[in-house]
N, C-alpha and C positions, 0 to 999 in steps of 0.2 A: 532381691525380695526377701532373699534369709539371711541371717549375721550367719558367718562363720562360727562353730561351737569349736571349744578349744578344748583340748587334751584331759583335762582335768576337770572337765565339766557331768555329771550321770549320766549317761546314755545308753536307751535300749538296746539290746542286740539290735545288730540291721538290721531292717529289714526296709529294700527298697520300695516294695507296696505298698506300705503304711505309711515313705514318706511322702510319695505316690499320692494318697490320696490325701493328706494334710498338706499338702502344695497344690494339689487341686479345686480342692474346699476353697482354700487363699483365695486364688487366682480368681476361680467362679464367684466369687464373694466381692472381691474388687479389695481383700483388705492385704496389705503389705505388713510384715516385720520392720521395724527400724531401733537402730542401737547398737550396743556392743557387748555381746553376753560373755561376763568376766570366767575367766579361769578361776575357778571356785569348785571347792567340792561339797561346800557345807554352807547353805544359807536358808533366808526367808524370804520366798517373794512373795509380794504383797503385789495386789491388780486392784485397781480402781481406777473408775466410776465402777462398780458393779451395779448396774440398775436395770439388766435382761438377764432371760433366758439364754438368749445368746450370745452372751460373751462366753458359756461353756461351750459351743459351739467352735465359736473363733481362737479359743485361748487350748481347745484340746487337738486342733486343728494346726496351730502354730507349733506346739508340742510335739504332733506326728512331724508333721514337717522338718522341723530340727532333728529329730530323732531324740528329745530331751525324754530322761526318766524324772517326771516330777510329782513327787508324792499330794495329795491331798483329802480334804475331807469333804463328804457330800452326805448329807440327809438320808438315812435309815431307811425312808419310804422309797426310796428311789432303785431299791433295790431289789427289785421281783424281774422274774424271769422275763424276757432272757436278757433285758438292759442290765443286770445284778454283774454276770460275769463279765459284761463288756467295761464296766466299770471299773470292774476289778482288774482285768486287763490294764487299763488306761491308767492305774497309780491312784483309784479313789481308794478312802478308806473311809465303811460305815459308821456314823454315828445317830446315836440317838440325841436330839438337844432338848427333849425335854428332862433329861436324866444328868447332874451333874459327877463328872467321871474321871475330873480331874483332868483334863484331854492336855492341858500346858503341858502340864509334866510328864504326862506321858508321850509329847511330841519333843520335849525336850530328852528324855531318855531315848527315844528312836535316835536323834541327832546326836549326842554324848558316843552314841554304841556306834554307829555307822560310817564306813571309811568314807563313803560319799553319799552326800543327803538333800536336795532342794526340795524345802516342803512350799507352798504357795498356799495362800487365805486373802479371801476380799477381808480387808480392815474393818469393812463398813459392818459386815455380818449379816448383810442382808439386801436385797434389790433396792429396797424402800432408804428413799434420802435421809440419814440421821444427821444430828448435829455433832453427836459424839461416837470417835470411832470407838470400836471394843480394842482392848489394850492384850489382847493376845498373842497377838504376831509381834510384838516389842519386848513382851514379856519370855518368851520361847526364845529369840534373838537373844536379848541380856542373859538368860540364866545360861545357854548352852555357847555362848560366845561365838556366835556367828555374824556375819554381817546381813543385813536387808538389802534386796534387792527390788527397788519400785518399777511397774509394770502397767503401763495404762492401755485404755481401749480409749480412742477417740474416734466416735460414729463419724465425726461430720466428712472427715477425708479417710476415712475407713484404715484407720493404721494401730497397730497395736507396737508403743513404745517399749526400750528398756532404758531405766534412767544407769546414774553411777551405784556401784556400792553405798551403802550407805552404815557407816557404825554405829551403832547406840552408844548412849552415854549413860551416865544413871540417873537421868533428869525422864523419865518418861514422857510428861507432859511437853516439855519441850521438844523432844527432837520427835514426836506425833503433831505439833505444831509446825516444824519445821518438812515437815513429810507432808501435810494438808497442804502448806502455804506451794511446794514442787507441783502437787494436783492440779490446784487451781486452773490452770489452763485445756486440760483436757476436758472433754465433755461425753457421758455417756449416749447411751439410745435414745430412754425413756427421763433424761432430766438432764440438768446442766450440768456444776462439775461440784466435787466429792463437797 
């Protein structure tokens, strides 16, 4: 039900409770891990279909279970007592998006500075089906020379994949073309696939 985490992977201190309860979340959920999570210390994963609420449910859930420290970013508003410090617990970090703040670069300087770093973003940027993904998590990848790691949710047999590494080129359109065309077969909650 869980990949093996390998050596060189982030991980929180143990703690058997929390993974305790992100394997039991899993379990009572009906959804399974599948893949092979790379010995990496420095990447981007990227998760789609994002189209619920609950894939932070299931993807922070797979997280405890693993024991992974996986950094990310979550909505400003989301952060009033006492959900704020459980957030912050979990590896979110606040942002305002109606405020432009520069967040590339400053996720790419977290990445540059840190001996071990997985940060993860839905591509799509939002629950609602777009045709075009936002180009941030390719742009973070290319500047801080890390590789992408793709991450899907697929409701219909309730399993959350991990695909290969994936490296960027300097073709962005392209290899976000080539990351959509891997998608295609997964399918979210609330719609088909990315």
């Amino acid at each position: 039900m869980i990949p093996v985490v390998p050596p060189g992977v982030p991980r929180v201190r143990a703690n058997a409770f929390t993974r305790w309860v992100g394997r039991s979340v899993l379990r009572l959920g009906g959804w399974r891990v599948t893949g092979t999570i790379p010995d990496c210390s420095k990447l981007v994963l990227i998760v789609a279909p994002h189209s619920s609420n609950l894939d932070g449910l299931w993807g922070f859930a797979a997280k405890l279970a693993m024991g992974l420290e996986i950094r990310v970013l979550g909505k400003r508003q989301l952060f009033w007592w006492p959900l704020g410090p459980l957030l912050r617990r979990l590896g979110v970090i606040p942002i305002d998006r109606s405020v432009s703040q520069g967040t590339v670069g400053q996720v790419v300087e977290m990445m540059v500075r840190a001996d071990h770093l997985w940060f993860a973003v839905t591509p799509e940027g939002t629950r609602k089906q777009v045709k075009k993904w936002k180009t941030g998590f390719w742009k973070i990848a290319h500047a801080a020379r890390v590789p992408i790691l793709p991450a899907y949710f697929h409701y219909p047999d309730k399993v959350i994949g991990l695909g290969e590494l994936f490296h960027v080129s300097d073709d962005a359109n392209a290899d976000i073309d080539r990351l959509r065309e891997w998608y295609r077969p997964w399918m979210g909650r609330n719609r088909g696939t990315v």
